[in-house]
C-alpha positions in Angstrom: -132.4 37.6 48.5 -130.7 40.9 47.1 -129.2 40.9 50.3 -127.2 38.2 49.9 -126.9 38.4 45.7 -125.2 41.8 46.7 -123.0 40.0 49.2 -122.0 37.8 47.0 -121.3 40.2 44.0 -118.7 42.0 46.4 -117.2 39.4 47.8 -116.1 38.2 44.2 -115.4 42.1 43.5 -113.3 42.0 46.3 -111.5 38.0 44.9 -111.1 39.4 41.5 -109.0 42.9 42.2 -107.9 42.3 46.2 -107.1 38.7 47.1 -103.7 38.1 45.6 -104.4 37.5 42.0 -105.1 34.2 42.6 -106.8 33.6 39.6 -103.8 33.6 37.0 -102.8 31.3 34.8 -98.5 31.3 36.6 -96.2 31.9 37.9 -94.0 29.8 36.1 -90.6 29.0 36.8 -87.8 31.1 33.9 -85.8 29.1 31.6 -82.0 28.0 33.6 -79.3 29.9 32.8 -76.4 26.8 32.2 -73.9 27.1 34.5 -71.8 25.7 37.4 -74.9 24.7 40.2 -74.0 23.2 43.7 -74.4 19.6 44.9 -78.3 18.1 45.4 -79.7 15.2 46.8 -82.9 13.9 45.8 -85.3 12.4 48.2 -87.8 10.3 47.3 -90.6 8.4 49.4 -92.2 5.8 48.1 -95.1 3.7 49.8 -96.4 1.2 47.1 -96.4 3.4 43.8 -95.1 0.5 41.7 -97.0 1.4 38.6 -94.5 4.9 38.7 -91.7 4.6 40.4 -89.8 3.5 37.5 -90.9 6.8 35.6 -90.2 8.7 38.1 -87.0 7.5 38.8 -85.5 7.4 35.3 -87.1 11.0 34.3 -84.8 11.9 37.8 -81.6 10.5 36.7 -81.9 12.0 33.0 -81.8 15.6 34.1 -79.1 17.4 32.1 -78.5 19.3 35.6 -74.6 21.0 35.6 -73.4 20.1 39.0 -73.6 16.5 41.3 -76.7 14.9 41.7 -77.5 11.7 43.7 -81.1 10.2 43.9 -82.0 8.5 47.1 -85.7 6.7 47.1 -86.9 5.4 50.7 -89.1 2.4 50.6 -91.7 3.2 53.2 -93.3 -0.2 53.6 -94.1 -1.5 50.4 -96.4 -4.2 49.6 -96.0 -4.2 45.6 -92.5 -4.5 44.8 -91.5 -0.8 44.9 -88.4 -1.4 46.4 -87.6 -3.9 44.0 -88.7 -1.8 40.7 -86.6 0.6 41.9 -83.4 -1.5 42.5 -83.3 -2.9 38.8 -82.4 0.6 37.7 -78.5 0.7 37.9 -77.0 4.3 38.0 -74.4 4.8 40.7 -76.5 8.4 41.9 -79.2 6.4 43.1 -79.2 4.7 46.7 -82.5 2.7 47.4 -83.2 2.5 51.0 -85.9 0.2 52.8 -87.8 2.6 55.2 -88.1 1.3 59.0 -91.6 1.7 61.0 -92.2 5.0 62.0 -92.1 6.1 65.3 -94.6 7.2 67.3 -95.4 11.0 66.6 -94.0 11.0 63.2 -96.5 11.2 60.0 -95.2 8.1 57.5 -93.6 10.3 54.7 -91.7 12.7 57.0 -90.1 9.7 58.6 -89.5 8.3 54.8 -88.0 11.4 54.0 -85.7 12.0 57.3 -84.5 8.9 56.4 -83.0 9.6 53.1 -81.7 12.6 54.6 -80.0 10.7 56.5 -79.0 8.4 54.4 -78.1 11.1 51.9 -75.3 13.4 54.7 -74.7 16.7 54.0 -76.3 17.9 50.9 -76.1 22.0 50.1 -79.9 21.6 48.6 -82.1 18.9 49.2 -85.2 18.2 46.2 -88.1 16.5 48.1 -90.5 14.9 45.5 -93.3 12.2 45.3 -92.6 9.1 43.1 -95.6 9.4 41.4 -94.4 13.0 39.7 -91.9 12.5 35.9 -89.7 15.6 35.4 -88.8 17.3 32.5 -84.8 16.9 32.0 -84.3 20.7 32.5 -86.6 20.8 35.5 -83.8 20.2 38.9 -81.7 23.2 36.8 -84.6 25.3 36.3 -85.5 24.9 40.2 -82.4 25.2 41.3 -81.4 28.3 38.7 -84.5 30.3 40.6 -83.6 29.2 44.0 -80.0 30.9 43.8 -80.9 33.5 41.4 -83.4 35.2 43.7 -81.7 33.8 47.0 -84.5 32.2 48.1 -84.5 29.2 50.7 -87.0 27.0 49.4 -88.7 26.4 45.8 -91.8 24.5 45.9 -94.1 23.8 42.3 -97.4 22.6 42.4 -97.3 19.6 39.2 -99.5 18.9 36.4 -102.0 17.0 38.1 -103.5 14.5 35.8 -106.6 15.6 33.7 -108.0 12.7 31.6 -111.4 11.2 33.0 -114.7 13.0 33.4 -114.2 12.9 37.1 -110.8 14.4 36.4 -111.3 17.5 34.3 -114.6 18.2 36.7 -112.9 18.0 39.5 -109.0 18.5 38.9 -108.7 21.8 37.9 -110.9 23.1 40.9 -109.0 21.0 42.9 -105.9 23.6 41.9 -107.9 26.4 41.6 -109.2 26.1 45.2 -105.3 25.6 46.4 -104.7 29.3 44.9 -107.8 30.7 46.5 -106.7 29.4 49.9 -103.1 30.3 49.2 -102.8 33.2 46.7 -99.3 32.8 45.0 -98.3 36.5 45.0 -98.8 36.7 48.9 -97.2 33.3 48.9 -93.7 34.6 47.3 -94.1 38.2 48.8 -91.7 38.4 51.6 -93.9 40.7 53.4 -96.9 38.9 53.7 -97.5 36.3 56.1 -99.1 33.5 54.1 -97.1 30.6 53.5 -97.7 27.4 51.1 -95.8 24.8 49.3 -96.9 21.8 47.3 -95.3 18.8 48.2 -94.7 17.3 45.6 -91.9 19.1 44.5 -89.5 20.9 47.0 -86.0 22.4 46.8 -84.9 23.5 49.7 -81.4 24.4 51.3 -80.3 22.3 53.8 -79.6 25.4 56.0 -83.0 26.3 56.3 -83.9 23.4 57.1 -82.2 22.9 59.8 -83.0 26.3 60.7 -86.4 25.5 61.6 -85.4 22.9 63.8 -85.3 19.7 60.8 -87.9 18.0 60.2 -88.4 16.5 63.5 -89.9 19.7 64.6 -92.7 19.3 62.6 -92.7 15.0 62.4 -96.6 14.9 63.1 -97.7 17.3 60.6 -100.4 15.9 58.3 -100.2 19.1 56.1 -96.5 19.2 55.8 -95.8 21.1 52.9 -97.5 23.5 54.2 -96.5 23.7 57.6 -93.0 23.4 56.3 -93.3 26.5 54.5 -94.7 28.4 56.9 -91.8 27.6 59.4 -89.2 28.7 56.5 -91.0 31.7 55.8 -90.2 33.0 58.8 -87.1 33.8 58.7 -86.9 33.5 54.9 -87.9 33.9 51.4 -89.9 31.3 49.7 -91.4 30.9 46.0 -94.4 28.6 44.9 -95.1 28.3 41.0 -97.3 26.1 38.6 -95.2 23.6 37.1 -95.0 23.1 32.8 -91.8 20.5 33.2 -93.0 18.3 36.6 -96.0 15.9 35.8 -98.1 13.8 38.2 -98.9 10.3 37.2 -101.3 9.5 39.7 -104.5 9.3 38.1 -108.2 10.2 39.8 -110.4 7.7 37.6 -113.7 8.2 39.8 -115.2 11.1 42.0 -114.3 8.9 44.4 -110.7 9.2 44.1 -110.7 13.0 44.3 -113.4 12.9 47.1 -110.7 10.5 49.3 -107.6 13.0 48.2 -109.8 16.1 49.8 -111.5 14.8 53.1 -108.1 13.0 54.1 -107.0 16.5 55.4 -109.7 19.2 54.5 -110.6 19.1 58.4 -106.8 19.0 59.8 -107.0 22.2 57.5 -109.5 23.6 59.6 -108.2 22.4 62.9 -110.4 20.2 63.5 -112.9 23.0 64.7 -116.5 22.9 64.1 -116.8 26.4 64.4 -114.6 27.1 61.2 -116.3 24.2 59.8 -119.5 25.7 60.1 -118.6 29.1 58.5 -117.0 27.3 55.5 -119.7 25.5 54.8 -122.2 28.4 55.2 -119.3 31.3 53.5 -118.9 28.9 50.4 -122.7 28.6 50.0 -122.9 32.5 49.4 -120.2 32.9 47.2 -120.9 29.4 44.8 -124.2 28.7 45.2 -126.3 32.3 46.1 -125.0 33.4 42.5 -126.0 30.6 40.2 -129.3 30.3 42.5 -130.2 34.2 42.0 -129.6 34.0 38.1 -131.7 30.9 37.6 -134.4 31.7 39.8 -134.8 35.0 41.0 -135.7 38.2 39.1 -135.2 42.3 38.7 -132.0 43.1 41.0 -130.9 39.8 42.5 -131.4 38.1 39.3 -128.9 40.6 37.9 -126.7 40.7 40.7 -126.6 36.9 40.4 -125.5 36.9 36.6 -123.0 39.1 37.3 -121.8 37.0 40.1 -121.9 33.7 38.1 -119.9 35.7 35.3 -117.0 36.8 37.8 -116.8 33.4 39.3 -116.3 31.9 35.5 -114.3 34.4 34.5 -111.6 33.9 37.3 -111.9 30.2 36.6 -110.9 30.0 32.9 -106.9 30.6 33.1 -107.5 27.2 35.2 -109.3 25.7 32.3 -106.6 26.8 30.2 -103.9 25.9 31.7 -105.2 22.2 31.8 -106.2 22.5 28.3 -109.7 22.0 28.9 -112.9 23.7 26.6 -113.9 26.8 27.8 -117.5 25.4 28.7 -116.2 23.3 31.8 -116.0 27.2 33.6 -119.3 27.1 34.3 -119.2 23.6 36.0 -117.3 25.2 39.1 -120.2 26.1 41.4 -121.2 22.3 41.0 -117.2 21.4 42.0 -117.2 23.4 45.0 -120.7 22.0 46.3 -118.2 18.6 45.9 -115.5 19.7 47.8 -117.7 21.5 50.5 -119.3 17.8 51.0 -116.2 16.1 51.2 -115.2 19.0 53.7 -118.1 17.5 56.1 -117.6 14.1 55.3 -113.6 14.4 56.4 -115.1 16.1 59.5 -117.6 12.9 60.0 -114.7 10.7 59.8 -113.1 12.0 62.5 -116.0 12.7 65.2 -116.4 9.0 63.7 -112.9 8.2 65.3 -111.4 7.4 61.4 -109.0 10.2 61.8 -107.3 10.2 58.6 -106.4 7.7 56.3 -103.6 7.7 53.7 -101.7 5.0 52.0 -103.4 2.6 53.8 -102.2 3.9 57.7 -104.8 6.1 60.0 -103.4 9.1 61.6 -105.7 10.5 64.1 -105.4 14.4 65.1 
């Protein structure tokens, strides 16, 4: 049992002052600097988000951005009357487009969003975002403003997920937290280290990067595709991923359930659909969660201590999150019990494949 207490203990030694600083409350995008900005073209895919899409649209079209903007939303499919929503708004810079079928090979929102890239022509930066996210009015310049200000070829912000029900603030935050473990944003936006990440719902990216990676018909089946996207730009490029303060989801996660169905639909693609890896993920995120609160509640002499210390490393890294959603400090110690969540949604996305579910999203089945 000290064995593994001291394991442990390192391992968050070794999170806390080695892996990236993942832990920190930013980066944030800076305040714009007003001033001549080239040409964008929004895209956004929708697949039945009635209850938003008119949020999401409006907050769109009142950006006080300083150079041409045009909106164009792709109606992948609806059932509920997103289209329609969306067509009673009446601004000249937005184009609503009804989405055909997919093709075979494509996933459903890269083919939404090829099409309003299509739709849209030749557009010096293209902003890919979900129509479940409202912006700020400053948020395209502030995206934008950082994109040419640091010559970077794509921008990416993970939102303000929404935070309101029990099942959200227990399960939200680690939801983000987990994202920056995986994906450390200061190895993300150093140019000299390999990992790459984006969060899709907000993506600025110039249209000559994109088509230096070969479009997004190079990568149509990806189920991961902000991610795979930014690994493809980084390249032979330089990318930036932030926390958001003017981009807010509206999506809400009312039950465990929700957040259960958000993580297994791809936690396995993540893991490439390998039961090795799935095995040592399990096992790996038992030591570092569970071995510490298990040694300070039940063991004694070394390990017990080794486990407190443990336990206080793993809430300490885990309160910027908490702040940052505005939470009281006493949900820190609730992670351990998140990630034993998030491990068994981990198996049960594996079980739905080796079931033959594949995964499920927006009511289509993709199978890997």
């Amino acid at each position: 049992m000290i064995a593994l207490a001291a394991l442990s203990l390192a391992i968050w030694i070794y999170l806390l002052a080695g892996h990236g600083r993942f832990w920190q409350a930013g980066p944030f995008l800076p305040a714009a600097q007003h001033g001549p900005m080239p040409p964008v073209t929004v895209v956004v895919p929708a697949r039945n988000e009635a209850e938003s899409v008119t949020r999401c649209l409006r907050s769109l079209l009142a950006q006080d951005y300083p150079g041409q903007m045009r909106v164009v939303l792709v109606d992948d499919q609806s059932t509920d009357g997103t289209g329609g929503l969306a067509c009673m708004i009446r601004d000249p810079r937005l184009a609503v487009r009804r989405g055909a079928a997919h093709p075979p090979g494509w996933s459903g929102k890269l083919w939404a969003l090829q099409q309003g890239i299509d739709h849209a022509g030749h557009a010096p930066l293209l902003l890919f975002t979900d129509a479940d996210i409202e912006h700020a009015p400053g948020h395209l310049s502030c995206l934008v403003a950082k994109l040419e200000a640091d010559r970077l070829d794509m921008v990416s912000e993970m939102v303000a997920l929404h935070c309101q029900t029990a099942a959200e603030r227990a399960l939200v935050p680690p939801f983000v937290f987990f994202f920056a473990l995986l994906y450390p944003f200061d190895w993300v936006n150093d140019p000299g280290n390999p990992v790459a990440a984006a969060a899709g719902g907000t993506v600025l990216i110039r249209s000559e990067a994109l088509a230096r990676v070969g479009g997004l018909a190079a990568m149509r089946g990806a189920l991961i595709d902000d991610v795979t996207l930014a690994g493809r730009v980084k390249q032979g490029g330089r990318i930036w991923l932030g926390h958001s303060r003017l981009a807010t989801s509206l999506r809400p996660y009312e039950t465990a359930g929700d957040v259960w169905r958000m993580v297994a639909r791809c936690a396995y693609v993540q893991l490439g659909y390998s039961p090795w890896l799935l095995a040592g993920t399990v096992a790996g995120m038992a030591v570092v969660w569970l071995v510490p609160v298990g040694c300070a509640l039940f063991a004694g002499g070394p390990a017990q201590l080794l486990g407190v210390l443990g336990w206080g490393a793993m809430t300490a890294s885990y309160i910027p999150t908490i702040r940052r959603f505005n939470l009281p400090l006493g949900w820190a110690v609730t992670l351990p019990g998140a990630a034993m969540v998030y491990a068994a949604a981990t198996l049960g996305s594996a079980a739905d494949h080796y079931r033959g579910r594949g995964v499920v999203w927006k009511q289509r089945a993709y199978h890997g």
